[in-house]
N, CA, C and O of each residue as an XYZ file, in Angstrom:
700
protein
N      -6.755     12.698     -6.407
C      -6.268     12.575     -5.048
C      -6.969     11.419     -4.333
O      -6.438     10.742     -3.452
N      -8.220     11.256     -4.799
C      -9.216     10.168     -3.918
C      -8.300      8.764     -4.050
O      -8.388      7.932     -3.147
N      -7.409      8.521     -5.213
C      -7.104      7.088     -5.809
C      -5.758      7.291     -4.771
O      -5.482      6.355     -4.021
N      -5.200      8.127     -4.752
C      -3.983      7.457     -3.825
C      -4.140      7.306     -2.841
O      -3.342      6.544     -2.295
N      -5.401      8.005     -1.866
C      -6.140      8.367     -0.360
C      -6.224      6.510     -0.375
O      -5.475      5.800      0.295
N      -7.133      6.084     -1.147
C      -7.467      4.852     -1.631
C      -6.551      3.562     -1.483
O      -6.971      2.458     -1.136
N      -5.742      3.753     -1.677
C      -4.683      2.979     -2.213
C      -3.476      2.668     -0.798
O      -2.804      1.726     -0.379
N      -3.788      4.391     -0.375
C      -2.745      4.419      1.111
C      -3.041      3.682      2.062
O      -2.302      2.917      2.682
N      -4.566      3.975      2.259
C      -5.712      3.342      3.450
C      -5.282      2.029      3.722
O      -4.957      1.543      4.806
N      -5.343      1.216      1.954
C      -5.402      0.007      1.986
C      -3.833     -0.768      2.268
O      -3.696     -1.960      2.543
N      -2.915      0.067      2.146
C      -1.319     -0.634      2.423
C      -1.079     -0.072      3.415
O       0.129     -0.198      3.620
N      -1.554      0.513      4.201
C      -0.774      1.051      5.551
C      -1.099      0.055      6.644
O      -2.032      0.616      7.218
N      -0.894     -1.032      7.241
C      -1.510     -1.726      8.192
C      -0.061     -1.194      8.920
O       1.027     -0.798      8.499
N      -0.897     -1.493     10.721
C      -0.007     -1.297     11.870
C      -0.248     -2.217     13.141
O      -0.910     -1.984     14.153
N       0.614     -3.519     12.720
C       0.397     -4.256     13.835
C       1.307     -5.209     13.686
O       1.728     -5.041     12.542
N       1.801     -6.013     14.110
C       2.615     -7.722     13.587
C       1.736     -8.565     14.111
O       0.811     -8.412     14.908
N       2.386     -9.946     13.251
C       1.534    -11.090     12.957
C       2.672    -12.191     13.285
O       3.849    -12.038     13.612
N       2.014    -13.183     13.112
C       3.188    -14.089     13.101
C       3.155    -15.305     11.791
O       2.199    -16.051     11.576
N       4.333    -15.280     11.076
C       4.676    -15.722      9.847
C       3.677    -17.165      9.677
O       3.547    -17.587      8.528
N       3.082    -17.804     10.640
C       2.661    -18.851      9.940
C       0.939    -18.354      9.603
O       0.204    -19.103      8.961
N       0.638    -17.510      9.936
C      -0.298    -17.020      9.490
C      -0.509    -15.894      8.538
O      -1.343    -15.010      8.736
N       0.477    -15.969      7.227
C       0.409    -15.102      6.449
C      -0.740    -15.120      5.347
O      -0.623    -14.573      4.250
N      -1.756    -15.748      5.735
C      -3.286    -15.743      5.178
C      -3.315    -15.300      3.846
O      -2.919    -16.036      2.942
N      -3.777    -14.090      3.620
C      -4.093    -13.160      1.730
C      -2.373    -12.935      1.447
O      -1.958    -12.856      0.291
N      -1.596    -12.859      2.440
C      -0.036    -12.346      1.454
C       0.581    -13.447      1.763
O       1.805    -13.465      1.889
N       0.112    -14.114      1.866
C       1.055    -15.884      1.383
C       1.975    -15.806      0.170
O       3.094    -16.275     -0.038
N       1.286    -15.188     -0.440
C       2.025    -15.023     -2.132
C       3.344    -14.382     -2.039
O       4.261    -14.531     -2.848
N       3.361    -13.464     -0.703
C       4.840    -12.858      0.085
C       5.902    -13.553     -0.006
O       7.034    -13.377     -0.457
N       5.304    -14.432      0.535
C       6.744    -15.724      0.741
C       6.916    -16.149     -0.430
O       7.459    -17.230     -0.205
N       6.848    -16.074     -1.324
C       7.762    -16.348     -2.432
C       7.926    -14.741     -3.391
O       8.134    -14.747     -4.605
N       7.823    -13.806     -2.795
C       8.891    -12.994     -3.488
C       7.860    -12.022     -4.675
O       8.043    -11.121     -5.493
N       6.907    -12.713     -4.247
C       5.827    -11.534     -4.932
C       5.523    -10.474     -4.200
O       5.835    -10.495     -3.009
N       4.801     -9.240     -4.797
C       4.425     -7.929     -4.555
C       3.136     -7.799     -5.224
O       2.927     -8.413     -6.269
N       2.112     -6.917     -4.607
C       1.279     -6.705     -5.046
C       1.134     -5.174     -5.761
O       1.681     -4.113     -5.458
N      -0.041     -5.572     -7.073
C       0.065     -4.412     -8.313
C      -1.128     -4.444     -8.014
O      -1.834     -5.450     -8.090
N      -1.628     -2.895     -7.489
C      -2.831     -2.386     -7.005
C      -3.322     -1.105     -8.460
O      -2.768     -0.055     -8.787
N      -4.365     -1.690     -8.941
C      -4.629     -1.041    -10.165
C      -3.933     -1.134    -11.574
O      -3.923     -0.314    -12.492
N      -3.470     -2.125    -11.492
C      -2.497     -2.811    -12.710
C      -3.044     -2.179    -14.335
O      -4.161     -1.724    -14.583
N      -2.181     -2.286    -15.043
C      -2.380     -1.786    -16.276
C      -1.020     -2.620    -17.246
O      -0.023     -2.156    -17.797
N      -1.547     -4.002    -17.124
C      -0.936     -4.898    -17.564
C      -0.452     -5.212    -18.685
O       0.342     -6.153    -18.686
N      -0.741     -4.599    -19.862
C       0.303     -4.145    -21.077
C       1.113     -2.982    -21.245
O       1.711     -2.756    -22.297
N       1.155     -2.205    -20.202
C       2.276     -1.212    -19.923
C       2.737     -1.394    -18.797
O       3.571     -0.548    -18.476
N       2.461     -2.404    -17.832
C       3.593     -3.066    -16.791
C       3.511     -1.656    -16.087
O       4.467     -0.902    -16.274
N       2.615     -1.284    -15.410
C       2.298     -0.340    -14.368
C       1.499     -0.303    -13.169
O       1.027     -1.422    -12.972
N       1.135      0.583    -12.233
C       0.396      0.139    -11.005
C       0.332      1.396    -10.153
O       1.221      2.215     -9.918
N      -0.894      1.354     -9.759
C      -1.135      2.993     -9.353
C      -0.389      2.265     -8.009
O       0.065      3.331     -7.593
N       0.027      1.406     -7.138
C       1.239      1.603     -6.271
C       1.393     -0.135     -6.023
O       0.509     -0.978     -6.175
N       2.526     -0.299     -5.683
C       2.692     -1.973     -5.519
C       3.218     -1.557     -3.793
O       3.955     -0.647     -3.413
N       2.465     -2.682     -2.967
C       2.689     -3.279     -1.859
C       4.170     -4.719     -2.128
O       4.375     -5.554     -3.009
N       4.897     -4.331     -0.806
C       5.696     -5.641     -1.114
C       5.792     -5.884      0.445
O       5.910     -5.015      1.309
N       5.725     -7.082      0.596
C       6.075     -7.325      2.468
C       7.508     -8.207      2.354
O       8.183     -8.732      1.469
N       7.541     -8.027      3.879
C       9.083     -8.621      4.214
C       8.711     -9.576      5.775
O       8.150     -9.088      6.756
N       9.066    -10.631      5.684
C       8.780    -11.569      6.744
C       9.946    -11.381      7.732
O      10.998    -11.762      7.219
N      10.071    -10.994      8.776
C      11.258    -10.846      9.488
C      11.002    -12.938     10.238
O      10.050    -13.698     10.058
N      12.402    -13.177     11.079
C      12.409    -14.281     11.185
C      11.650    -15.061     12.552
O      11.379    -16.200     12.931
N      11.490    -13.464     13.060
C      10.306    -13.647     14.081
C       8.383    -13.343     14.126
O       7.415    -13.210     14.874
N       8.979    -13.384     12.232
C       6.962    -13.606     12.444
C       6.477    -12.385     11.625
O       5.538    -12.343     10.830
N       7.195    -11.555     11.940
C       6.661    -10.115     11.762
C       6.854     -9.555     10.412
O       7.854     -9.678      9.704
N       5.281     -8.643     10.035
C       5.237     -8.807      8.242
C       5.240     -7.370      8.283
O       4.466     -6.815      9.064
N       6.109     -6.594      7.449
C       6.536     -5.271      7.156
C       6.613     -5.196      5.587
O       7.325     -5.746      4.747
N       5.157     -3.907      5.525
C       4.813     -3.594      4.332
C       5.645     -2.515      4.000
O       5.797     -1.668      4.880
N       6.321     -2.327      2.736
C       6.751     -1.159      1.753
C       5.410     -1.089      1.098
O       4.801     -2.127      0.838
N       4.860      0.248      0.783
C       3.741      0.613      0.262
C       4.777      1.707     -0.993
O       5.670      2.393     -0.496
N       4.590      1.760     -2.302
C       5.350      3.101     -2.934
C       4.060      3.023     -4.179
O       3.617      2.070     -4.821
N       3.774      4.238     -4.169
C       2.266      4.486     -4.153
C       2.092      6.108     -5.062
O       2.710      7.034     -4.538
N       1.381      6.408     -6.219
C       1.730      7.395     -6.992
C       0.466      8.322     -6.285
O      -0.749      8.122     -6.291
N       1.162      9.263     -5.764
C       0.362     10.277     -5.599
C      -0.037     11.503     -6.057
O      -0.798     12.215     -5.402
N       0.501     11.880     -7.353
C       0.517     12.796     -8.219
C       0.787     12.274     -9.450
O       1.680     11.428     -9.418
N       0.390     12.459    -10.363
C       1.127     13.124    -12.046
C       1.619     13.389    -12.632
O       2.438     12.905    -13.413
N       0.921     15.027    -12.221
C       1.449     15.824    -12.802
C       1.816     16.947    -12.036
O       0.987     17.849    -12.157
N       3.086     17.318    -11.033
C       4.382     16.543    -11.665
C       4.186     14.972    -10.984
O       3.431     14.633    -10.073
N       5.096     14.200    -11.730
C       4.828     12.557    -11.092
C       5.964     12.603     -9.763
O       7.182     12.745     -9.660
N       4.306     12.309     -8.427
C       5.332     12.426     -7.072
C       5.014     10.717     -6.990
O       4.148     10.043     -7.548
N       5.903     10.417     -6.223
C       5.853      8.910     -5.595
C       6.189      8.503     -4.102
O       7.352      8.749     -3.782
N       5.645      8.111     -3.436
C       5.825      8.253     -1.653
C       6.138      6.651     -1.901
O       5.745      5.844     -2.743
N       7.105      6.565     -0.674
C       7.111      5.144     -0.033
C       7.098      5.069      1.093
O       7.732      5.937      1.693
N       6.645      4.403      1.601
C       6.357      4.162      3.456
C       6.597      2.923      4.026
O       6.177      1.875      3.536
N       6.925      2.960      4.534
C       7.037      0.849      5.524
C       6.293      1.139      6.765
O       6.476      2.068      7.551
N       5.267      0.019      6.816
C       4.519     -0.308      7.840
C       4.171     -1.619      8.961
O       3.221     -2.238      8.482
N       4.413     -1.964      9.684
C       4.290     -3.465      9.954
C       2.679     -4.038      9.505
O       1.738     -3.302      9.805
N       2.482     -4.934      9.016
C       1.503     -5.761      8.844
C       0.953     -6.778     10.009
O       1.714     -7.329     10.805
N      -0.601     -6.969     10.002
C      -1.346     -7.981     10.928
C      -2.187     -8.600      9.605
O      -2.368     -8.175      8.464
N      -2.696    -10.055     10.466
C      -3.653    -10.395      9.557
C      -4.948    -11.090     10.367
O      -4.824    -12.258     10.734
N      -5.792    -10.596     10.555
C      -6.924    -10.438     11.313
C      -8.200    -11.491     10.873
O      -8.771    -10.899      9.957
N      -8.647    -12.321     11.030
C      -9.593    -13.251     10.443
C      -9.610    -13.167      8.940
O     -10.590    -13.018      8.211
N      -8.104    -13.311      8.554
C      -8.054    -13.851      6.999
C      -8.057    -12.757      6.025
O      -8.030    -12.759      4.795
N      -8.117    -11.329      7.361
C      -7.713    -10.198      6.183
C      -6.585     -9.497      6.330
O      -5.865     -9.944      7.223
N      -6.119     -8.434      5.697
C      -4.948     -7.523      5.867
C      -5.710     -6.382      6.495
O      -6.782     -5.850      6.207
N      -4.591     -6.121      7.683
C      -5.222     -4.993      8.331
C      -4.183     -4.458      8.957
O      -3.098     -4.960      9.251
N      -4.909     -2.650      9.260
C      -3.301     -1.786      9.968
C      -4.266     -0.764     10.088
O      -5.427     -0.808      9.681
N      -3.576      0.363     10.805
C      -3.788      1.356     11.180
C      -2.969      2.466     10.574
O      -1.845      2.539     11.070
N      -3.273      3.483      9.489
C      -2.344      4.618      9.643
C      -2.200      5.524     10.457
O      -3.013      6.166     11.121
N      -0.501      5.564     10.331
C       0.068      6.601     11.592
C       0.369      8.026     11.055
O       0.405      8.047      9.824
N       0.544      8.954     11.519
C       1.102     10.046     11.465
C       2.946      9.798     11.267
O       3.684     10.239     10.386
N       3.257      8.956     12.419
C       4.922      8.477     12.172
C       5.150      8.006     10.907
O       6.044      8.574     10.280
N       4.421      6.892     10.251
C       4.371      6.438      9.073
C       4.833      7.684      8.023
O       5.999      7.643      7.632
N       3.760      9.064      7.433
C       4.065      9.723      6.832
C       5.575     10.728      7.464
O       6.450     11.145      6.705
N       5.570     10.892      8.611
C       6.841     11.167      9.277
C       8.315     10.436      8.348
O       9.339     11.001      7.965
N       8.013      9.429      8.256
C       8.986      8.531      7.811
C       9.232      8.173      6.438
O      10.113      7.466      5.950
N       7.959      9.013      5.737
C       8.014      8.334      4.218
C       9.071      9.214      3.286
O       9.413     10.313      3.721
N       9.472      8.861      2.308
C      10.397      9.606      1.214
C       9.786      9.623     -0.179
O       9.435      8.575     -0.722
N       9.719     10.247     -0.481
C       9.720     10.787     -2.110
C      10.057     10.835     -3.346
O      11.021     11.598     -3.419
N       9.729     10.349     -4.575
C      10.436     11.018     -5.858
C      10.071     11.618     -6.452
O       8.928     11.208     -6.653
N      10.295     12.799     -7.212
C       9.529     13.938     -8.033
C      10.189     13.887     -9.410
O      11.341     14.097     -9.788
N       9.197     13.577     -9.953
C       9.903     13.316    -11.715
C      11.261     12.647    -11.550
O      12.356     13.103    -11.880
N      10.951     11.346    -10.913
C      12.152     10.015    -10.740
C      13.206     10.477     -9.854
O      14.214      9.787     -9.695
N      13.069     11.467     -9.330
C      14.545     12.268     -8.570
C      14.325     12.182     -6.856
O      13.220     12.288     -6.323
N      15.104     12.053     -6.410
C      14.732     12.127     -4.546
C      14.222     13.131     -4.649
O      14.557     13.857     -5.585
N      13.124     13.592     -3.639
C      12.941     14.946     -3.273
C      14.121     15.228     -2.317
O      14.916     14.521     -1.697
N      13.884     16.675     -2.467
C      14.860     17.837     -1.917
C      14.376     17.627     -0.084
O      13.331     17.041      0.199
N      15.037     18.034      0.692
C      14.809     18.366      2.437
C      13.483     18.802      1.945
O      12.471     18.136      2.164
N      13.478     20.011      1.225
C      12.522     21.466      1.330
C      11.205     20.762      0.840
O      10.114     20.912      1.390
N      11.480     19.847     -0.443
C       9.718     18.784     -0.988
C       9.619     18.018      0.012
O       8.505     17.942      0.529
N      10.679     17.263      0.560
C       9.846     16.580      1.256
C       9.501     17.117      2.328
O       8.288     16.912      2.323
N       9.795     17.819      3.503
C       8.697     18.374      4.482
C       7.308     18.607      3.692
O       6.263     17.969      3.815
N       7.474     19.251      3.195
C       6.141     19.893      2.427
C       5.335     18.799      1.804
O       4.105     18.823      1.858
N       5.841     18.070      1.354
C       5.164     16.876      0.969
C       4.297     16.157      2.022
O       3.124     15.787      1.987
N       5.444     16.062      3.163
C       4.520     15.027      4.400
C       3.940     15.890      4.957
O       3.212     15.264      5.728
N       3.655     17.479      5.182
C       3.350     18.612      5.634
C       1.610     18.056      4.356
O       0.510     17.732      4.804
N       1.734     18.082      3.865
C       0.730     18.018      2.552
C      -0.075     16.344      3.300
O      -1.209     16.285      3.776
N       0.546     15.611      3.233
C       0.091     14.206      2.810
C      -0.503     14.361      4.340
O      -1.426     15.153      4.148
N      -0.503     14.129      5.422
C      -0.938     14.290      6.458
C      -2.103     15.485      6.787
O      -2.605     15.422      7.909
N      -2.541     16.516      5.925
C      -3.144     16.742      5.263
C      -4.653     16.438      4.787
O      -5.774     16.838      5.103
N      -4.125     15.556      3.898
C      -4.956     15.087      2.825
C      -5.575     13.915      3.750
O      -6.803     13.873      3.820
N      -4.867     13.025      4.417
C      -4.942     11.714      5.044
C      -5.536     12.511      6.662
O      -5.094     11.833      7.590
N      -6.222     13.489      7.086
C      -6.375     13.631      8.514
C      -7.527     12.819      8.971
O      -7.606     12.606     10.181
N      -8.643     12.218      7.994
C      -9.370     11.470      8.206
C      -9.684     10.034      7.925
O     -10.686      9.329      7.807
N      -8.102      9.891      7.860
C      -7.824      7.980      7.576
C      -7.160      7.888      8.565
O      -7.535      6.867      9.142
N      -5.959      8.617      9.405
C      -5.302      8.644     10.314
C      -5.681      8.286     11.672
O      -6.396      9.065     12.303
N      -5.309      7.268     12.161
C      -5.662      6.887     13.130
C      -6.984      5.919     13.304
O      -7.671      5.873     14.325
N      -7.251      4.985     11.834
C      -8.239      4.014     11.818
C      -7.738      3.069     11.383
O      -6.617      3.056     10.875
N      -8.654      1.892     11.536
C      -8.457      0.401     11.458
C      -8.559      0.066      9.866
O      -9.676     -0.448      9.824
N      -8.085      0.050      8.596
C      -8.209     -0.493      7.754
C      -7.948     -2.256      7.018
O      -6.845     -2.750      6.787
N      -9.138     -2.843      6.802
C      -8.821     -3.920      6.480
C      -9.253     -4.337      5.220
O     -10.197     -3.754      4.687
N      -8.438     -5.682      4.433
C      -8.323     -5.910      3.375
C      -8.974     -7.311      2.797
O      -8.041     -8.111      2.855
N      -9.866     -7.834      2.389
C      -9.723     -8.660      1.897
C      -9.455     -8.983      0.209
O      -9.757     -8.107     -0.602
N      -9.057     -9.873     -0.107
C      -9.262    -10.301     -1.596
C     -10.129    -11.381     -2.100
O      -9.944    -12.500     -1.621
N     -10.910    -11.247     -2.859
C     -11.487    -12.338     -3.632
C     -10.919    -12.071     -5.395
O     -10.740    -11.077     -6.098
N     -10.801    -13.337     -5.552
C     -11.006    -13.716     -7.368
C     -12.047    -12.776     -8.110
O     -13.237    -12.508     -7.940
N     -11.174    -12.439     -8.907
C     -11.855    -11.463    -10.051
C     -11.102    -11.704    -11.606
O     -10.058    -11.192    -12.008
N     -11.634    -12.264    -12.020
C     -10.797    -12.659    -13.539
C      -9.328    -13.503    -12.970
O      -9.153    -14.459    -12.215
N      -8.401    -12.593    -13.768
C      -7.435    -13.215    -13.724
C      -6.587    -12.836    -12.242
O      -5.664    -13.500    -11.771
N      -7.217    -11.507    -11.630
C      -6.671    -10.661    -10.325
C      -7.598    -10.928     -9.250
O      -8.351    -11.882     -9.056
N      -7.348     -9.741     -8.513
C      -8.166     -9.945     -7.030
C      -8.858     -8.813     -7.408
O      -8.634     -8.098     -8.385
N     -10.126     -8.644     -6.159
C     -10.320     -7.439     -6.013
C     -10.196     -7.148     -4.405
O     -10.414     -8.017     -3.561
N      -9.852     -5.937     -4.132
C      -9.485     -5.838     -2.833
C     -10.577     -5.301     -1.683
O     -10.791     -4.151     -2.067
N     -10.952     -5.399     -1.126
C     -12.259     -4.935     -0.788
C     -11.884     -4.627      0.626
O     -11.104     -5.282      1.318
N     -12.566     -3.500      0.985
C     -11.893     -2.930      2.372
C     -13.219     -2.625      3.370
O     -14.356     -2.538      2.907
N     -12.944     -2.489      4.667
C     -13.544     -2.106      5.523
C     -12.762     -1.353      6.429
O     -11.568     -1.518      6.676
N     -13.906     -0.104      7.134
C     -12.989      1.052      7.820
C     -13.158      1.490      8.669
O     -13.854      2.505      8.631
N     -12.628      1.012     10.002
C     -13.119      0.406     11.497
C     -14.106     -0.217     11.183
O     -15.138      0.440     11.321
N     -14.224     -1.103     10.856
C     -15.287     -2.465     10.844
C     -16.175     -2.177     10.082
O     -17.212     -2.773     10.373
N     -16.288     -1.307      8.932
C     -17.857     -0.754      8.619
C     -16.995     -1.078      6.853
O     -15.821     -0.881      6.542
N     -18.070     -1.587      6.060
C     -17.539     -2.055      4.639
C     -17.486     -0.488      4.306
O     -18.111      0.430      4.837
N     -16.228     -0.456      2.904
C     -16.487      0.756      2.150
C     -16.270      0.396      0.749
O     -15.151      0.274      0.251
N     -17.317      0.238      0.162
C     -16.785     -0.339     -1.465
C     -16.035      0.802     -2.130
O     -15.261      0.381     -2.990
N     -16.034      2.203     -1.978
C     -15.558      3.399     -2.501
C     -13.800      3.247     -2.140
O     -13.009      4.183     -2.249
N     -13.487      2.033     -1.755
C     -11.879      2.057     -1.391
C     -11.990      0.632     -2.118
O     -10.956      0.035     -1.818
N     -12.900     -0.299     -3.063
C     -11.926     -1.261     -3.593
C     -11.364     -1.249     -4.586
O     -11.613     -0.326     -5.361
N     -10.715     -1.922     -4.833
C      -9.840     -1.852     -6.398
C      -9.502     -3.597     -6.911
O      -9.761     -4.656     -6.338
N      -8.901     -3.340     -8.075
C      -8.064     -4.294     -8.289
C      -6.856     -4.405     -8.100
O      -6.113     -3.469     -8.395
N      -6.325     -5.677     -7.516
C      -4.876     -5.973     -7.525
C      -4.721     -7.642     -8.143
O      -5.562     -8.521     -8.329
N      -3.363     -7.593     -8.330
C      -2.929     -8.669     -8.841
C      -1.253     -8.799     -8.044
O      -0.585     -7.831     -7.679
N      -0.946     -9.935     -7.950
C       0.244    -10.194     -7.388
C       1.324    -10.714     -8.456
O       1.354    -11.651     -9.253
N       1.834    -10.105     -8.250
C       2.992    -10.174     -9.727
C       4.741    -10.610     -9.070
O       4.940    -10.686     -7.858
N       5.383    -10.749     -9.664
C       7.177    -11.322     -9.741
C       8.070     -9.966     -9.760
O       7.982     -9.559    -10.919
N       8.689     -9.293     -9.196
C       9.535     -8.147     -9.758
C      10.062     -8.402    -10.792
O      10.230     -7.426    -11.523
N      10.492     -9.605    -11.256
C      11.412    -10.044    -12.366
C      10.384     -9.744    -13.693
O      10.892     -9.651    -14.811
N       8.871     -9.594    -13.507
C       7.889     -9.286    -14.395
C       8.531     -7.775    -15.044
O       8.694     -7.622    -16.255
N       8.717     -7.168    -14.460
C       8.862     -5.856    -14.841
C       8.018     -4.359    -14.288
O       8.388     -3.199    -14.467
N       6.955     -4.782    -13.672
C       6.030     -3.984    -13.337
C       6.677     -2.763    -12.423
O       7.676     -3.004    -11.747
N       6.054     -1.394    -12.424
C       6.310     -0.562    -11.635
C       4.894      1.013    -11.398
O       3.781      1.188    -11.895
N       5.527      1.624    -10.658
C       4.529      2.611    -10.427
C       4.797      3.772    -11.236
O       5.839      4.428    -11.264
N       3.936      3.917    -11.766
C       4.144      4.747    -12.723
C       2.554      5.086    -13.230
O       1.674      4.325    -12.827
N       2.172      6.261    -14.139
C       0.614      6.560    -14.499
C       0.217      5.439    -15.914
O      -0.911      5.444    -16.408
């Protein structure tokens, strides 16, 4: 549970920006997504971030993000994006999980999973909710590593690796 807590923190930003300052997701604008925990000979990712540049500036994250196993659940959420002295940053909302949808062993969830699901995930998340999470990346081999801070205070226990990949690659969320 800690790895998707992890993973959520870090793709949920809540703020807009404006497009010429797309700083660490530059790689956005051309159509990449980011593979957070990659497992690069089985073309997987404990969840890929993808943003969307609207034409007024404003950067809106899809986060779809594995939060279970076993059975395999999968949440997706859209969030607006900021980018704050060169990092990625947002706030999770309560509306956010309000808004997110589900798949349970590749299938939509039902009305009945998903309440219960965001009934659950809100939950799990009552002490990320409603803070400042930010992102940076530095070079790590061939990827990044993502390194976060949480309201202003570093937390290495939330970094990971990511890598920014092509959809046309093949990659997806999956264990």
């Amino acid at each position: 549970m800690r790895g998707f807590l992890i993973v959520l923190a870090l793709m949920m930003p809540a703020f807009s920006a404006q497009a010429a300052d797309l700083g660490p997701l530059a790689p956005a604008a051309e159509g990449k997504v980011q593979c957070f925990q990659p497992n690069e000979v089985a073309k997987t990712c404990q969840s890929i971030g993808s943003y969307r540049i609207s034409p007024t500036g404003e950067i809106e994250n899809t986060a779809t993000i594995m939060i279970s196993t076993g059975p395999q659940v999968v949440m997706t959420t859209h969030a607006p994006a900021v980018i704050k002295a060169g990092k990625d940053c947002g706030v999770l909302k309560p509306a956010h999980i309000d808004a997110a949808t589900f798949m349970v062993e590749g299938k939509p969830a039902t009305a009945s999973q998903t309440a219960a699901l965001r009934t659950q995930m809100k939950g799990a998340l009552r002490t990320t909710l409603g803070h400042e999470v930010c992102s940076a990346y530095a070079p790590n081999g061939a990827a990044l590593m993502a390194t976060s801070t949480f309201d202003g205070l570093a937390r290495p226990d939330l970094d990971q690796k990511v890598m920014w990949v092509s959809p046309s690659e093949g990659y997806r969320v999956a264990p």
